[in-house]
C-alpha positions in Angstrom: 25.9 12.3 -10.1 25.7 11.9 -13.7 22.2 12.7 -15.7 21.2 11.1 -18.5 21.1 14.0 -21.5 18.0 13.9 -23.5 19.7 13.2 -26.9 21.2 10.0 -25.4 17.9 8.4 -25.2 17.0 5.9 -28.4 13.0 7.0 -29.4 11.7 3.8 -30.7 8.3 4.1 -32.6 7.1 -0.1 -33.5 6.2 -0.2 -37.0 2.4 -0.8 -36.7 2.4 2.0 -34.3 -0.1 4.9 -36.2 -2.7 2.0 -37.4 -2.9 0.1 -33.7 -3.6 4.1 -32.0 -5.9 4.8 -34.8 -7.7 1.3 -33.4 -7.7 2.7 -30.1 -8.7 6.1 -30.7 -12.2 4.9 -32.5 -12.2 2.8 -29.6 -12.1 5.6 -26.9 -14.3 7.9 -29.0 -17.2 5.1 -29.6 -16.5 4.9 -25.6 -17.4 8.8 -25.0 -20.6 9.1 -27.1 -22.2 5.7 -25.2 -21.5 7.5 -22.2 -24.5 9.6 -22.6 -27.1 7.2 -22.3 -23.7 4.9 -19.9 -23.8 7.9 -17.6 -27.1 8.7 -17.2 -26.6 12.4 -16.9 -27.7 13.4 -19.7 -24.0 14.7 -21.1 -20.9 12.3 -22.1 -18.6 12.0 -19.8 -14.5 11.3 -20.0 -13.4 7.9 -20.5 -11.2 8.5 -17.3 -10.9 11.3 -14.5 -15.1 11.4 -15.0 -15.6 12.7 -12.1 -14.5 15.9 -10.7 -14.3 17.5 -7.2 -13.3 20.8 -8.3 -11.2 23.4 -9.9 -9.5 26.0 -8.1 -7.5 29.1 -8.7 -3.3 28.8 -7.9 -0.2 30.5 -8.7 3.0 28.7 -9.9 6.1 30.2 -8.3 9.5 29.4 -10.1 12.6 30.2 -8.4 16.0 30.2 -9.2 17.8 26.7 -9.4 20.7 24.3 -10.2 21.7 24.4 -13.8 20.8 21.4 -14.2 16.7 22.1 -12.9 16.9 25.5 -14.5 15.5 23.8 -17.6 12.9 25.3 -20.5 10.1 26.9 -18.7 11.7 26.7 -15.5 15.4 28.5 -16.3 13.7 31.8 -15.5 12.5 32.7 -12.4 8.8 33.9 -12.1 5.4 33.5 -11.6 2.5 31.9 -13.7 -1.3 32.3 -13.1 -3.1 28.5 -12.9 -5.9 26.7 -11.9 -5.9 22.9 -10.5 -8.3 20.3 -11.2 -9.3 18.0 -9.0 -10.3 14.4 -10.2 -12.0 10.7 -9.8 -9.2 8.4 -12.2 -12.1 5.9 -13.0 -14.5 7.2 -15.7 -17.6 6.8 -13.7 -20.0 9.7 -12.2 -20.8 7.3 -8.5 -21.2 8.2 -5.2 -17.3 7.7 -4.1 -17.9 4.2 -2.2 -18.5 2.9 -5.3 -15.0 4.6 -6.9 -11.6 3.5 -6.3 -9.0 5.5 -4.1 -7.1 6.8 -7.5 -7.6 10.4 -8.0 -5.8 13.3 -10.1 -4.3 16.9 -9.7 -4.4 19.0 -12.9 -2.4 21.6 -13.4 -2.9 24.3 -16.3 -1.0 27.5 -16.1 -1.3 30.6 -18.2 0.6 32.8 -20.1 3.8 30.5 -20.5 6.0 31.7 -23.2 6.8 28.9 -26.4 4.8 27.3 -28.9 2.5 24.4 -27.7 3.3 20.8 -29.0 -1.0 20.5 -30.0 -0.7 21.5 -33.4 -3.7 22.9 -33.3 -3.1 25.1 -30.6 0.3 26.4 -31.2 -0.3 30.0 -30.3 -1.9 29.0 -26.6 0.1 29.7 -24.1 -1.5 27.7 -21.5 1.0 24.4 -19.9 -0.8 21.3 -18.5 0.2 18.5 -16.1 -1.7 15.6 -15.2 -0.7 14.1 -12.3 -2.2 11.1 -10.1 -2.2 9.9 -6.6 0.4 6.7 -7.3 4.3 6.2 -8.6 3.6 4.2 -11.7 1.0 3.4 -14.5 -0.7 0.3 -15.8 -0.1 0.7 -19.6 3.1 1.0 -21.8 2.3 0.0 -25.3 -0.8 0.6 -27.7 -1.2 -2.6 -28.3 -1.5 -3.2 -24.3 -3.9 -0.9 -24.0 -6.4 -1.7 -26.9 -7.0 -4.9 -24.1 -6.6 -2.8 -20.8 -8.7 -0.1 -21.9 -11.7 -1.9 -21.9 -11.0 -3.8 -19.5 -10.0 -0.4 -17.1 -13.7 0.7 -18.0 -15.2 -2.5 -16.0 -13.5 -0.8 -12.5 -14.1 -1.5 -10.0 -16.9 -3.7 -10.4 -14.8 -6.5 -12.1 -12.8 -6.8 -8.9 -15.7 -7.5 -6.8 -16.3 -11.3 -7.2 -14.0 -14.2 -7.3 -15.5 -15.3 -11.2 -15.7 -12.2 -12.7 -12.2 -11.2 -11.0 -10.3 -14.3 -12.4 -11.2 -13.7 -15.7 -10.4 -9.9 -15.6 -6.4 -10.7 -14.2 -6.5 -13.7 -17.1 -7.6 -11.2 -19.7 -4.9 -8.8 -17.9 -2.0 -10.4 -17.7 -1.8 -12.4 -20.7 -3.6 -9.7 -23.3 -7.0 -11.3 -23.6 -4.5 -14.3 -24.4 -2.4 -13.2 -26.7 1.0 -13.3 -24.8 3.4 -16.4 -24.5 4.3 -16.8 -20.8 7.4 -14.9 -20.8 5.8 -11.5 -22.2 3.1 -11.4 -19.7 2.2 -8.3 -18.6 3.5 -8.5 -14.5 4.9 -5.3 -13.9 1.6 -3.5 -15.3 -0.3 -5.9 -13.2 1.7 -5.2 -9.8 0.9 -1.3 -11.0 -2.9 -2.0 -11.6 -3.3 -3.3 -8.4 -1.0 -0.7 -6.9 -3.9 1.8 -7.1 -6.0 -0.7 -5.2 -3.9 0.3 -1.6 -4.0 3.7 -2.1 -5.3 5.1 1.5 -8.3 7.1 1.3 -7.3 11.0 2.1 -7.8 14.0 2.2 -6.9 15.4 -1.6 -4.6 17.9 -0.2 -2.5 15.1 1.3 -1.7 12.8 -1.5 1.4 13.4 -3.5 0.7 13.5 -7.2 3.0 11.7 -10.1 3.4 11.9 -13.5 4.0 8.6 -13.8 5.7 8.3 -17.5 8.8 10.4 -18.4 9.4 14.1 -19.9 12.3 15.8 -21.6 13.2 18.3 -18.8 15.4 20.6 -20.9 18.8 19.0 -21.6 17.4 16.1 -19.1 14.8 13.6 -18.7 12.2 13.6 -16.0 9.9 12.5 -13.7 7.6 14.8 -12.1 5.5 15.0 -8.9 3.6 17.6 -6.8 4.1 16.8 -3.1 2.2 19.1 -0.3 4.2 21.7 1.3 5.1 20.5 5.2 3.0 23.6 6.4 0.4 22.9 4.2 -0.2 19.4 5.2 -0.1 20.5 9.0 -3.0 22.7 8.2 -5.1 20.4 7.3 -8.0 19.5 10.0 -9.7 16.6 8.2 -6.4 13.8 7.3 -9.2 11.2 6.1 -12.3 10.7 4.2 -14.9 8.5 5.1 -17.2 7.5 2.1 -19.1 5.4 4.3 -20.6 8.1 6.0 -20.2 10.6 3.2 -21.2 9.5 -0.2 -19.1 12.9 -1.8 -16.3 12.9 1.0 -13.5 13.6 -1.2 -15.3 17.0 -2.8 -16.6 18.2 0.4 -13.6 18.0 2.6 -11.9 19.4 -0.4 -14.7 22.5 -0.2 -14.0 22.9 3.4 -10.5 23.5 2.9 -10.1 25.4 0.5 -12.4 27.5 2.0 -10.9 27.7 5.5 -7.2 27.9 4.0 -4.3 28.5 2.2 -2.7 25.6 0.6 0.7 24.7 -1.3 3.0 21.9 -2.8 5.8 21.7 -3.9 6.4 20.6 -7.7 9.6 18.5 -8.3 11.7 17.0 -11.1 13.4 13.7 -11.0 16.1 13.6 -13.4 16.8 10.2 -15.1 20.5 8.5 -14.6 20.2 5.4 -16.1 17.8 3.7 -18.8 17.5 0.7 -17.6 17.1 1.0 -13.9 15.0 4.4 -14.8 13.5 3.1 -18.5 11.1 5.6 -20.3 9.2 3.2 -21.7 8.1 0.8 -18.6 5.8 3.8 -16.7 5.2 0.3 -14.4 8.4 0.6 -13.0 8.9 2.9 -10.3 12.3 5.5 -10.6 14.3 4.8 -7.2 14.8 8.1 -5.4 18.5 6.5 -4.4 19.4 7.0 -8.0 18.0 10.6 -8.5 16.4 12.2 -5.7 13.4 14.6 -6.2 14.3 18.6 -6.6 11.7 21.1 -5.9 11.6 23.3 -9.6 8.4 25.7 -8.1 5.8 26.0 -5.4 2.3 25.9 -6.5 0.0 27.8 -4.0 -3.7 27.5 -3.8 -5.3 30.5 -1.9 -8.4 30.5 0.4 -11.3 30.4 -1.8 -14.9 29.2 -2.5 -15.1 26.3 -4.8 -18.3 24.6 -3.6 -20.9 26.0 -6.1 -22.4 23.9 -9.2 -20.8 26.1 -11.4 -17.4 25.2 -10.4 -18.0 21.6 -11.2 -20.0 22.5 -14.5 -16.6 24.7 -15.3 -14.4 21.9 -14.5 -15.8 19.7 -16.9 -15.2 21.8 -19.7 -11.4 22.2 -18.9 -9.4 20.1 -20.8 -6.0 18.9 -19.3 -3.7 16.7 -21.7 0.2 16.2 -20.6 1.2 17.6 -24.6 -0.2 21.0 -24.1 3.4 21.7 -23.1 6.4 22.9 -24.9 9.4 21.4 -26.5 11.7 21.5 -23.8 9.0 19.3 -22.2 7.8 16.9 -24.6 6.1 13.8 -23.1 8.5 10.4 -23.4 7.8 6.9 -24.4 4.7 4.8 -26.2 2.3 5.6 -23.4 2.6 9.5 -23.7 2.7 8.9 -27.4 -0.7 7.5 -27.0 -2.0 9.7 -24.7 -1.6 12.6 -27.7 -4.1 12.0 -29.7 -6.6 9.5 -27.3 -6.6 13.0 -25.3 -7.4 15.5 -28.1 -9.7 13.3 -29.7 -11.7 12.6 -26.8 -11.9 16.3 -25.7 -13.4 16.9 -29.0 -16.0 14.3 -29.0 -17.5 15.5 -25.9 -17.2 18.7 -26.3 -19.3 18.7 -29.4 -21.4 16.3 -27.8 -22.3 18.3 -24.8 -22.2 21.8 -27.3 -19.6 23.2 -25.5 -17.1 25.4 -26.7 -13.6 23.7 -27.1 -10.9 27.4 -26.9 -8.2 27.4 -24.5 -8.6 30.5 -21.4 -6.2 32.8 -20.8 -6.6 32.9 -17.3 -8.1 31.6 -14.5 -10.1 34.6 -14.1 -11.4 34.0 -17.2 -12.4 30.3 -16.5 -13.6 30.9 -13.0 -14.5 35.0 -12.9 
């Protein structure tokens, strides 16, 4: 099997590329302030992943591997101290009935060697993944998602009746109109409403994906966490029932963590062809017949007691964005692009907003005592 080497893949930036993101960036930051007085919580809240079900402490185990998985932070084997983050993907603070099934996994570790691609955060040496509970994404240009990001904002309460619904797909599909016939958006549809199947479950169930593509070293990637086999036999609650439970997914996620240990397995799925793996369509998924997943290090969660306000309050304040990373990592295609400066931008606004201090940790201990 033959993978694709990172300097054989064509970056392609579109020409009106830095004025459509500034567009969207005032967009998403005129979207955080309102959600003060939106939210009704008196704080603003993010534009997506608003609501959290916790943060807990982990350890990242890397061991040793295949050349070819051996790549940047993962060529030496060791440990790193983390924390994982738990999340909502809709930016709404509601009782979970009224969310969807999409929810996130965070992943910040401490104390990884490099300088971080956030310029102004160069020196930190934490590492961030943000990882989600479905293969693909919804969104693969800029000027897609100055359409869909509004229209991702009126979740799931768009979908509800047949009038409101019909418009929302039309707006969709065609960007608010703007798209001949043969450039509709189809693929990003089929993954929009991908996230509308997900099963509800227990979060220590769900496999998590990256979605969009990373340089993995020499390589280019995919990445997923996927729960150990012993891990997920451990678990005593498979479901969660937000009819009966209005916070089912944080308080089965509170019971166990604090009954038991916990573990997945992070894995890499190196890229063998552009066009039936493409970096810049996140909609599509990769097909594991191609490249299967490898297992690059074992993140384990240990018993602990995550049910306290304060956890939640801490959560908040963590910011996760997929370019606190390193070179050897760098976040591929228009979509990551985006994410760059939507991210940083919108951590800022509501940090200031909430007067919150915006400083990397250096360890979980420090975050969570």
């Amino acid at each position: 099997m033959r993978f694709l080497k990172y300097d054989e893949y064509p970056q392609h930036v579109s020409a009106d590329f830095a004025e459509d993101l500034a567009e969207l960036v005032g967009m998403v930051a005129q979207r955080t302030r309102d959600s003060v007085k939106r939210q009704q919580v008196g704080r603003a809240v993010r534009t997506a992943h608003g609501k959290t079900y916790g943060l807990a402490r982990a350890v990242v185990t890397i061991p040793e591997m295949a050349s070819e998985y051996a790549q940047g932070i993962y060529a030496t084997p060791g440990t790193f101290e983390a924390v994982v983050r738990y999340s909502n993907g809709l930016g709404h603070l509601r009782a979970d009935p009224f969310l969807g099934p999409a929810c996130g996994m965070g992943i910040k570790m401490f104390g990884v060697p490099g300088r971080s691609l956030l310029a102004d955060e160069a020196d930190d040496t934490t590492f961030d993944y943000n990882l989600i509970n479905n293969t693909t994404f919804f969104c693969n240009t800029v000027k897609d998602y100055l359409v869909i990001e509004p229209l991702f904002a009126q979740l799931p309460d768009a979908l509800v009746s047949p009038e409101t619904r019909r418009q929302w797909l039309h707006d969709f599909v065609t960007r608010a109109g703007a798209l001949s016939p043969d450039a509709w958006l189809w693929d990003e549809l089929l993954s929009m409403l991908s996230f509308t199947s997900i099963p509800r479950k227990n979060l220590m169930l769900y496999t998590y994906w990256s979605m969009g593509a990373f340089r993995h070293g020499d390589y280019i990637a995919k990445v997923r966490a996927i729960p150990t086999s012993t891990s997920a036999a451990s678990v005593t609650q498979p479901t969660v029932d937000v009819t009966n439970d209005p916070e089912a997914y944080r308080n089965t996620l509170v019971a166990e963590l604090g009954e038991r240990d916990h573990s997945f397995e992070l894995q890499v799925q190196l890229c063998t062809d552009l066009d039936l793996m493409p970096v810049e369509n996140t909609s599509r998924e990769w097909p594991e017949r191609l490249s299967p997943f490898v297992t690059v290090a074992r993140i384990d969660i240990p018993r602990q007691d995550i049910s306290s306000d304060d956890n939640l309050a801490i959560a908040d304040t963590t910011s996760i964005t997929p370019w606190r990373t390193r070179e050897e990592h760098r976040p591929l295609g228009e979509i990551n692009r985006v994410r760059e400066e939507v991210y940083r931008r919108s951590s800022i606004i509501r940090h200031e907003l909430n007067n919150q201090h915006r400083r990397e940790p250096t360890s979980s201990r420090q975050l969570l005592g």
